[in-house]
C-alpha positions in Angstrom: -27.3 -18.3 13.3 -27.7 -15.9 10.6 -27.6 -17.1 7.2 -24.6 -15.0 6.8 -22.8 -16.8 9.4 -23.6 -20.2 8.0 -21.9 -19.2 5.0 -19.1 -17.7 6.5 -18.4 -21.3 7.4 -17.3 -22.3 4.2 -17.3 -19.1 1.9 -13.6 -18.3 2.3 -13.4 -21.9 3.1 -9.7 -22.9 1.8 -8.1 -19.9 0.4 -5.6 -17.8 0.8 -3.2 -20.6 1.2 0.4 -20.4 -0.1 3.8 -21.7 1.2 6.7 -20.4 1.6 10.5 -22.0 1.0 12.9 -20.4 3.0 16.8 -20.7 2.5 18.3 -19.7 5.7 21.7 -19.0 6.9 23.6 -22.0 8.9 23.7 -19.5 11.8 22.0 -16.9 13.2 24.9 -14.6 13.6 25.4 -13.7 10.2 24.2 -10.5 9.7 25.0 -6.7 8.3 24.2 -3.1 9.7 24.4 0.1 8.1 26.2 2.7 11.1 26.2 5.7 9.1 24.1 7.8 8.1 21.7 7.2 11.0 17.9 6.7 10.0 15.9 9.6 8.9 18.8 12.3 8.8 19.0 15.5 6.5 21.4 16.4 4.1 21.5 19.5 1.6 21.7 18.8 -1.8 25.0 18.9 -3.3 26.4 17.7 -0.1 28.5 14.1 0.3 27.1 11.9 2.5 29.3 9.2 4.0 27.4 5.8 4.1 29.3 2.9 6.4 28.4 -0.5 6.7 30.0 -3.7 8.3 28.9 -7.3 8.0 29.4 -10.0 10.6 30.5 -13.3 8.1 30.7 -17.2 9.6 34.1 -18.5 10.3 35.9 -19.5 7.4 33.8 -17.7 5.0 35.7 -17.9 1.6 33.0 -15.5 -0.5 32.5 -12.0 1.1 30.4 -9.6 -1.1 28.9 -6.2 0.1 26.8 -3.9 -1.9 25.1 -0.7 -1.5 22.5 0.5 -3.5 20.7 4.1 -2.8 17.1 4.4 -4.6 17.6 0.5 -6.2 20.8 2.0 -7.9 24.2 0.3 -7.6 26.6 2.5 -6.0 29.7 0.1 -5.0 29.6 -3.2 -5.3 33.1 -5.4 -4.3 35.1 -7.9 -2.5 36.2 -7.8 1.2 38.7 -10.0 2.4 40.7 -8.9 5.9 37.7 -5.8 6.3 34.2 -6.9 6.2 33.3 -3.0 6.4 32.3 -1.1 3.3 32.2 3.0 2.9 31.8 5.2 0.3 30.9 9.1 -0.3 28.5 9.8 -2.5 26.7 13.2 -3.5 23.3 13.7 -2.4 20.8 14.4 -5.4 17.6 15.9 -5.1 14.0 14.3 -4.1 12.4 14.6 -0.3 13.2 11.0 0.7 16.1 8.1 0.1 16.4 4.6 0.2 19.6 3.0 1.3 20.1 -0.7 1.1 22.7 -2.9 1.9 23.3 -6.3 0.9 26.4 -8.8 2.5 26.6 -12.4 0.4 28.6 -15.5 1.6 28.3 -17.4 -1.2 24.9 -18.9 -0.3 22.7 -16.9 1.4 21.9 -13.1 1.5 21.9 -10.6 4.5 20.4 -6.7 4.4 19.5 -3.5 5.8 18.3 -0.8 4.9 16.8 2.7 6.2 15.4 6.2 4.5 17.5 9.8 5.1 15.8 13.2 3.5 17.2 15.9 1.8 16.8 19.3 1.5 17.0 21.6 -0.9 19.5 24.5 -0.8 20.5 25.7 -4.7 21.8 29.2 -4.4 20.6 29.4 -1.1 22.7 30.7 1.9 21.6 29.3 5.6 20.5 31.9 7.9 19.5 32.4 11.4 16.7 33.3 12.2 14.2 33.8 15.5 11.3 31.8 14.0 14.2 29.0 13.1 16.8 28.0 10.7 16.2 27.8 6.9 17.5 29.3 3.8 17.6 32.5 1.8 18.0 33.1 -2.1 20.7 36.0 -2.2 20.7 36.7 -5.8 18.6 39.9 -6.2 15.5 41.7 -5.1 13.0 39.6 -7.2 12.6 37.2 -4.3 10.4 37.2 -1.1 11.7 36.2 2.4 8.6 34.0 3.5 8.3 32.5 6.9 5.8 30.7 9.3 5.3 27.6 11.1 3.4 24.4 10.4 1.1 22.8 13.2 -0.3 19.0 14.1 -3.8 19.7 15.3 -2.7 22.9 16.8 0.4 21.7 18.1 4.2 22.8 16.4 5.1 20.1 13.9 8.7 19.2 14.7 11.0 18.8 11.4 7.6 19.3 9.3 8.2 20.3 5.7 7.0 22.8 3.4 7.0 22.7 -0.3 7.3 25.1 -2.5 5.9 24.1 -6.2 5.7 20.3 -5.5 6.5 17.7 -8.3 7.4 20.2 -10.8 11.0 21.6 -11.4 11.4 24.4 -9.7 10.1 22.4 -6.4 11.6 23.8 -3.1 11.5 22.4 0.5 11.9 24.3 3.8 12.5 21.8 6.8 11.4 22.9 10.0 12.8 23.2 13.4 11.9 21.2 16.6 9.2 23.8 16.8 7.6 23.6 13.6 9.1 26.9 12.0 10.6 27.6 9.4 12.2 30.5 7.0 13.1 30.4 3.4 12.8 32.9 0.0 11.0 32.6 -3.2 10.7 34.2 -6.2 8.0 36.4 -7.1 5.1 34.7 -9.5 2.6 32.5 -8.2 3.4 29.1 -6.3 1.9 26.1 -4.9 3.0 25.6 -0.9 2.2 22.1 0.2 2.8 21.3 4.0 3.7 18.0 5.3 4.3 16.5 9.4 6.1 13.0 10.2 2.9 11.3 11.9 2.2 7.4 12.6 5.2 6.7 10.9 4.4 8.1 7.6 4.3 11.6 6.1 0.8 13.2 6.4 0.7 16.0 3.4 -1.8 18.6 3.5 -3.8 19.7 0.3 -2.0 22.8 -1.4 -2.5 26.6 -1.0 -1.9 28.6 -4.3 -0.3 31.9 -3.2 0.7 34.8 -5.8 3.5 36.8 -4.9 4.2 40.2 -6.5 6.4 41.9 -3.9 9.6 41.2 -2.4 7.9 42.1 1.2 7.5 39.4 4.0 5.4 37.1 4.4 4.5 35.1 7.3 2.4 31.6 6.7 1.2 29.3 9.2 -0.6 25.9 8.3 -2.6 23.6 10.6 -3.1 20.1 9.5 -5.6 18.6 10.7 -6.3 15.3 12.7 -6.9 12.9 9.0 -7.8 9.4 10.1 -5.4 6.5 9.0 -6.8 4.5 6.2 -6.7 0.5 7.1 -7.9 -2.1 3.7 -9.8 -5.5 4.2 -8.1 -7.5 1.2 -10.9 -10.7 1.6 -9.5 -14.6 0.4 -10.4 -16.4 -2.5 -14.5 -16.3 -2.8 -14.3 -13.7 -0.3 -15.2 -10.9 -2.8 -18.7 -11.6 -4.7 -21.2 -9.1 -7.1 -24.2 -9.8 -5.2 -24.8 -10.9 -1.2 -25.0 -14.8 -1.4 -29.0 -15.6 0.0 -30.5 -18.4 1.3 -31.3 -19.3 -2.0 -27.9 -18.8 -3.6 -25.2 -19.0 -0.7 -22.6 -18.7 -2.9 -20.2 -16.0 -4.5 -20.8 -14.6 -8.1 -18.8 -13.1 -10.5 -19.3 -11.5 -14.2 -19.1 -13.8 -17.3 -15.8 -12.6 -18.2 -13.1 -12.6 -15.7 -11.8 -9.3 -14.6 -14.7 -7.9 -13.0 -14.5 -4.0 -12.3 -13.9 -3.8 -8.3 -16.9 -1.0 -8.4 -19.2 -4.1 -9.0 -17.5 -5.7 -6.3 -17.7 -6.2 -2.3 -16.4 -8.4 0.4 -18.8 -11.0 1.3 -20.1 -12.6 4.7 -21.0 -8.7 5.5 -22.0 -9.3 9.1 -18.1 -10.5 9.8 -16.5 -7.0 7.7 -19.2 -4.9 9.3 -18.1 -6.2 12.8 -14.2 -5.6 12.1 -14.8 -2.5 10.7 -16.5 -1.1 13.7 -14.4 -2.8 16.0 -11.4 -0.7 14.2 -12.8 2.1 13.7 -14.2 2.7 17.3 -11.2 4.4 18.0 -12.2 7.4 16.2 -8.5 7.7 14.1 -8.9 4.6 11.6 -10.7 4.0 8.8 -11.4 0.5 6.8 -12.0 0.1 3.1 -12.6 -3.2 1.2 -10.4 -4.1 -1.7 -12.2 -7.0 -3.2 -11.2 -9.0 -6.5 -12.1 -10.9 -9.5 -10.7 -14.2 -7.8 -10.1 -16.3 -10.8 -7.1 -14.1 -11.5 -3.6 -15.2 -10.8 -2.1 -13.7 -7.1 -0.1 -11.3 -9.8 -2.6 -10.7 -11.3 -4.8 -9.4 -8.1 -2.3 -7.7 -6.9 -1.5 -5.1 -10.2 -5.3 -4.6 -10.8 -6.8 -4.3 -7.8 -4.5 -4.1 -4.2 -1.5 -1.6 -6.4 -4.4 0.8 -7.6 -6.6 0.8 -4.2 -3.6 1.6 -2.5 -2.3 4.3 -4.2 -5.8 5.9 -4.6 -4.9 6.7 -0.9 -0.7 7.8 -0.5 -0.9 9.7 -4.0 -4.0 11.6 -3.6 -4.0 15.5 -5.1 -5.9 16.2 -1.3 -4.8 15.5 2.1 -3.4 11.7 2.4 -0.7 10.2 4.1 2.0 8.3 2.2 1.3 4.8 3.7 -1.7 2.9 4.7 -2.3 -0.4 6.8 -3.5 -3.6 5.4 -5.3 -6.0 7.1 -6.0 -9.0 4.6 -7.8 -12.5 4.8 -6.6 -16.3 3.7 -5.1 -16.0 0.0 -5.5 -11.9 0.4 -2.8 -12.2 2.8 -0.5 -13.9 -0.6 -1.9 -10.8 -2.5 -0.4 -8.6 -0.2 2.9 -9.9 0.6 3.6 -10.9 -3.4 3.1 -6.6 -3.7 5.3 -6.0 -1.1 7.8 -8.0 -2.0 7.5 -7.3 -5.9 9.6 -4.6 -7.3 7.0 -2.3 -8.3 6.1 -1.9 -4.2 6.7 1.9 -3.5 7.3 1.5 0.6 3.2 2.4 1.0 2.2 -0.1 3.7 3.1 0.2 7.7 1.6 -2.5 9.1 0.4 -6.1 7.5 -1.8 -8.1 9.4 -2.3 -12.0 8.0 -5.3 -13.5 9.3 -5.2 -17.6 8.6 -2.9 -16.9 5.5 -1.9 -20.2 4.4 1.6 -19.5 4.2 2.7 -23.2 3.1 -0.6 -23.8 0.8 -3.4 -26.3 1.6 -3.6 -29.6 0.8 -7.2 -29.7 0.1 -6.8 -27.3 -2.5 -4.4 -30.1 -4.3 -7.2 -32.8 -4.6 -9.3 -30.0 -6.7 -5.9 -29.3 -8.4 -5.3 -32.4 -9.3 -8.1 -35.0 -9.3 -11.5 -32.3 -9.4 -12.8 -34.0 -6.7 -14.8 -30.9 -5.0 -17.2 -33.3 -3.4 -14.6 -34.9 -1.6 -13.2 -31.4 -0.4 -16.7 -30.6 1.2 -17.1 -34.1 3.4 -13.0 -33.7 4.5 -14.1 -30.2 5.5 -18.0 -30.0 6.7 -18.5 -33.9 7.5 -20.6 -36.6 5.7 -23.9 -34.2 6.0 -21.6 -32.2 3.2 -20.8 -35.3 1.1 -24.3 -34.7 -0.8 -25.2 -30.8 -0.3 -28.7 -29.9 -0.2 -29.9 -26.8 -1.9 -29.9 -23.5 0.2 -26.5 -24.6 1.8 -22.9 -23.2 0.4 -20.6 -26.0 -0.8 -17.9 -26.1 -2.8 -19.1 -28.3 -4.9 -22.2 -25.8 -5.5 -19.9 -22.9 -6.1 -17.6 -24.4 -8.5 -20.6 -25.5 -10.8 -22.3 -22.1 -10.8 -19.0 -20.7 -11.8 -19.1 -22.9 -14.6 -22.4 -22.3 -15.5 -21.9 -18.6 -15.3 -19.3 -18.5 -17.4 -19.9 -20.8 -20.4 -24.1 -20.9 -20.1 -23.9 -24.5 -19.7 -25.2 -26.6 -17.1 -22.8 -29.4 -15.7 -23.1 -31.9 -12.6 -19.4 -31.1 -11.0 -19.4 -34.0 -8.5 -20.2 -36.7 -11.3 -17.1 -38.9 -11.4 -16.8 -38.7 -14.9 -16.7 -35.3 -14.5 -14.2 -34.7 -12.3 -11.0 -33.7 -15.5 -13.5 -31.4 -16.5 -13.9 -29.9 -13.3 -10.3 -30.0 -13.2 -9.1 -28.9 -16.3 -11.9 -25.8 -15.8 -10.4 -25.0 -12.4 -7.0 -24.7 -14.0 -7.8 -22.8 -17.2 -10.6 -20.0 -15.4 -9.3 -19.9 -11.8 -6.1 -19.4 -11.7 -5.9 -18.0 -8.4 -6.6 -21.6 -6.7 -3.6 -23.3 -8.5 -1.5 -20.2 -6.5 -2.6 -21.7 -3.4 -1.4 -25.6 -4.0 1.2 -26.5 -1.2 4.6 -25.4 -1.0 7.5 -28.0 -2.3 8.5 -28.4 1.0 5.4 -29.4 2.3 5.2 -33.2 2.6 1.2 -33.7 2.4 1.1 -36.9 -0.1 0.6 -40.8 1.2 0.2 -43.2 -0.9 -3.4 -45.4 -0.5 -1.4 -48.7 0.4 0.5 -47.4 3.0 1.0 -44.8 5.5 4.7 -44.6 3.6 5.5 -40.6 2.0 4.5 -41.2 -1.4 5.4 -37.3 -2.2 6.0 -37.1 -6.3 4.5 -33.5 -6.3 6.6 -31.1 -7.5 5.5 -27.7 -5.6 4.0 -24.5 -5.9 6.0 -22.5 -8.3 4.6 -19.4 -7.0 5.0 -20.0 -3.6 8.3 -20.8 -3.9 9.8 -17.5 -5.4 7.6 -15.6 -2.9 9.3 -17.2 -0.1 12.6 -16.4 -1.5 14.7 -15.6 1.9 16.0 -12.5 -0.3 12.4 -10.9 -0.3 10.7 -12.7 2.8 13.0 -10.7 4.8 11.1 -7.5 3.8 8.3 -8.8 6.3 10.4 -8.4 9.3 9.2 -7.0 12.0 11.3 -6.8 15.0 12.5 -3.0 14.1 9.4 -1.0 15.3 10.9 2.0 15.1 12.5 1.8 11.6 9.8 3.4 9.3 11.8 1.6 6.2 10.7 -1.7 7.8 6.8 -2.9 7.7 5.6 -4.4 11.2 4.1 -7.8 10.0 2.0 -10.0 12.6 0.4 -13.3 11.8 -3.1 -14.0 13.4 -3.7 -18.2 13.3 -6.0 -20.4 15.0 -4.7 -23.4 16.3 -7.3 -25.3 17.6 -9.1 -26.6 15.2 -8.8 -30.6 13.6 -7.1 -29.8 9.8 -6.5 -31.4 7.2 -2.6 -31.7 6.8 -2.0 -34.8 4.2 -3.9 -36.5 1.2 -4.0 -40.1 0.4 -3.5 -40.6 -3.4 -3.7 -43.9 -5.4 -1.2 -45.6 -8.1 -2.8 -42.8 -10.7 -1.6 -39.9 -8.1 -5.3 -39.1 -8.1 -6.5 -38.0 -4.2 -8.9 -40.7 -2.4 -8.7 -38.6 0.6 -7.4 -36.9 3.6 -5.9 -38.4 7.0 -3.2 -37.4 9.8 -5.6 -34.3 10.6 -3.2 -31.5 12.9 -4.3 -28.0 14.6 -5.3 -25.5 12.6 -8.2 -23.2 11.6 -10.2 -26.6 9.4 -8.4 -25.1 6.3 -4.6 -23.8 7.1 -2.4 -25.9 9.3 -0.8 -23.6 12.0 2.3 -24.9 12.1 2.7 -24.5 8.3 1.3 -20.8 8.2 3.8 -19.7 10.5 7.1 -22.2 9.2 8.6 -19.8 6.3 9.2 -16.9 8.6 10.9 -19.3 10.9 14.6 -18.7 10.7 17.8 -20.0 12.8 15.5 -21.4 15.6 12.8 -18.1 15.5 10.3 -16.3 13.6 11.2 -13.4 12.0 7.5 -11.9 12.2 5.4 -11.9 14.6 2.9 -14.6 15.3 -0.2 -15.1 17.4 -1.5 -18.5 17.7 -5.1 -18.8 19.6 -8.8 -19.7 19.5 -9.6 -17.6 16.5 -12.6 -19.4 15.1 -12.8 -21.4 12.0 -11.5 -20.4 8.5 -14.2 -18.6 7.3 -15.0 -16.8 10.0 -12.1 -15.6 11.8 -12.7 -12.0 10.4 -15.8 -12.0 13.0 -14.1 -13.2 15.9 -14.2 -10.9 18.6 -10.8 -12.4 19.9 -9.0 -11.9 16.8 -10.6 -7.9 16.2 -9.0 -7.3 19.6 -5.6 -8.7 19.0 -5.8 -6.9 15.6 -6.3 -3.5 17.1 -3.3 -3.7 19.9 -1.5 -4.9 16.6 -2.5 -1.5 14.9 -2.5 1.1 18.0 0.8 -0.6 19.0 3.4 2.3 19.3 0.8 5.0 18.2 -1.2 5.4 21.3 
């Protein structure tokens, strides 16, 4: 076994764990669906669009509230009584592509949908048709030019592809094209910008941009080709899954820079026999492509996600070249948290497709609590690598080892981490520098605390703050899955392993302080299946999809051949 793989055994060890409280409804019937407009329709500008909704409300519901919001704005908000339908007509503004969301509240819990129509612009344009399709023509005078064409996939007509005409300034324009991929508009003379764009995968894929001057008002005929442009899939690693050097036989552990926020160009994802592996394994296809997006760790989940996940992203859907407007993320232990707290933030723009979790602790992880709370990291290492861990030799990972050359790194100053009397420093260090471990402490609702003279629930701890706002039901939902075919949605699936022995409670004494770990359950050795996959469990089912197998261990279920292969149907699912 390479030494690589005997540090993949621990390296990303416990993290990525985080709970999730969800409020649900008392039945599964309550519900509400938009029935007009349908999903990605058309509309000119300055046209009304008429947007209908109806919710489905329990028996003897007292509180009915429906709300619909277009772009996050408030259009009608009110009180239904003997209707539970909603409808208004509102004018349709410019901008390529709208958001509508509806929202029906009983009083308790929250229901929604939501989906995205386009628009086109028309101005002082008058629709014509034409042989090469239908478009629009400028009929003010002769200082415009009647330009037509047709935009191709890979050599094949584009159905409903768009063209743009200045894009992102003011005077922007968009032709939409036919079934066939033509198209037929006017534009003034000058010189212009004429971006091309196709509906691929779910997403828009936009071409780079052609600068064209036009000094006649004769006809011009364009055709564009986009292309094949492979799909761009990130790796977001778990806590001390992302390191400045590749940990050695002689250091097997993850570094960082003395000051937290370490630039991601002096970063990488560690254990790079496991990322290697999964990025050929997804890539063999010849139409993906896998980037790392690794992180200063100490940082907060928020924090991650703003400096490093946010900006990796967008380096991709906002490029000036070719890019498509949503990526895939695949993401590791805590990088899982990372991901879903973006997506379900309100800064998250609709860039991601599909979210695979691999062993996301979903619940949190007890073990992360006795560090937490006691700074016992030599107790951590014999609950999760045995009594040959309880006293680490040098040249093998532990916990332990980590912790105190993260100490030492950052304050120059040797210190002994699994000396009792050291164990509040250790703690109070672990709390002050590495803020990203108190993120993964177990949910409220997870019941992992016995007390030492009994087997009795001795549970005083008061939760997870973080986990318990991100598994608010009113922003879990925008995992859900079952809606393949609904590009407003993202396709979420949950990778676990569930047969390893795991950790699921602590023993603490009369100080609260952890003496250990007991009632062991299936899992990965770090995240409890059951508890990974309970907040997206709902009225009796999950609202996401889960697999549940013989991934491998924690740390190295990245490498596992079994999971790499579920992971791919997961991505060429509906595609291919």
């Amino acid at each position: 076994m390479s030494i690589y793989k005997k540090f993949a055994m621990i390296i990303l060890l416990l993290f990525s764990f985080t709970f999730i409280h969800v409020q649900v409804s008392s039945a599964a019937d309550f519900n509400v669906k938009i029935e007009s407009p349908t999903k990605n329709s058309f509309f000119n500008v300055g046209n009304v669009v008429t947007i209908k909704a109806k919710a489905l409300f329990l028996k003897g519901t007292n509180t009915k509230r429906l709300a619909i919001y277009i772009d996050g704005k408030t259009q009608k908000n009110w009180s239904v009584d003997n209707t539970d339908s909603i409808e208004i007509k509102v004018p349709v503004t410019s901008g390529l592509k709208h958001f509508i969301k509806v929202n029906a509240w009983d009083g308790k819990n929250v229901a929604s949908d939501g989906l995205e129509f386009y628009t086109r612009e028309t101005s002082t344009l008058t629709k014509i048709d034409s042989p090469s399709g239908q478009g629009y023509l400028n009929t003010d005078d002769k200082k415009v030019a009647k330009i037509e064409g047709i935009i191709k996939d890979n050599g094949k007509p584009a159905p409903n592809a768009i063209l743009f005409v200045n894009k992102g300034t003011s005077n922007e324009l968009k032709f939409v094209a036919n079934q066939e991929g033509k198209f037929v508009g006017k534009v003034g003379l000058g010189n212009h910008t004429f971006t091309p764009a196709i509906h691929k995968y779910n997403r828009l894929l936009i071409d780079e941009a052609t600068k064209i001057s036009i000094s006649s008002n004769k006809d011009i005929f364009a055709s564009f080709d986009i292309p094949e442009t492979k799909l761009p899939v990130l790796y977001v690693p778990g806590i001390m899954g992302s390191s400045t050097t590749v940990p050695t036989l002689f250091s097997p552990y993850p570094t960082l820079s003395q000051t937290i926020g370490t630039p991601q160009s002096e970063l990488k994802a560690i254990l790079p026999d496991d990322v290697i592996s999964l990025k050929n394994a997804v890539e063999n296809r010849g139409v993906y492509q896998l980037e790392e997006v690794p992180y200063d760790w100490r940082f907060s989940v928020k924090d991650i996600w703003k400096q490093y996940l946010m900006p990796k992203i967008r380096k991709y859907t906002q490029a000036s070249g070719r890019h498509y407007t949503k990526v895939d993320v695949i993401a590791h232990s805590m990088g899982g948290l990372v991901t879903r707290a973006y997506i379900q933030s309100e800064e998250y723009a609709n860039d991601i497709d599909k979210f695979a979790m691999v062993g996301t602790p979903n619940s949190g992880a007890p073990i992360v609590y006795i560090i937490w709370n006691s700074g016992n990291c030599k107790l951590v290492d014999h609950l999760k690598f045995g009594d040959k861990m309880a006293d680490p030799i040098p040249g093998m990972f532990s916990f332990s080892k980590t912790m105190e050359e993260l100490y030492y790194t950052m304050t120059r100053t040797q210190m002994s981490i699994n000396e009792p009397q050291k164990r509040e420093q250790t703690k109070k260090f672990a709390y002050n520098f590495v803020k990203g471990l108190g993120d993964l402490n177990p949910s409220p609702d997870y019941k992992f605390i016995l007390n030492s003279k009994s087997s009795t629930d001795g549970n005083v701890y008061t939760g997870n703050t973080f986990l318990k706002e991100l598994n608010n039901q009113n922003t879990i939902k925008l995992l859900y899955s079952k809606q393949e075919g609904d590009i407003s949605k993202i396709r979420t699936k949950l990778f676990v392993t569930d047969t390893e022995s795991t950790v699921n409670n602590v023993i603490v004494n009369s100080y609260g302080n952890a003496e250990g770990g007991v009632k062991k359950a299936n899992g990965d050795d770090t995240v409890v299946a059951e508890y990974a996959k309970k907040p997206f469990e709902i009225n009796g089912s999950n609202i996401i999809s889960v697999s549940a197998s013989n991934f491998g261990k924690h740390g190295n279920m990245i490498g596992n051949s079994n999971l790499q292969n579920e992971v791919k149907k997961f991505l060429d699912n509906g595609r291919f």
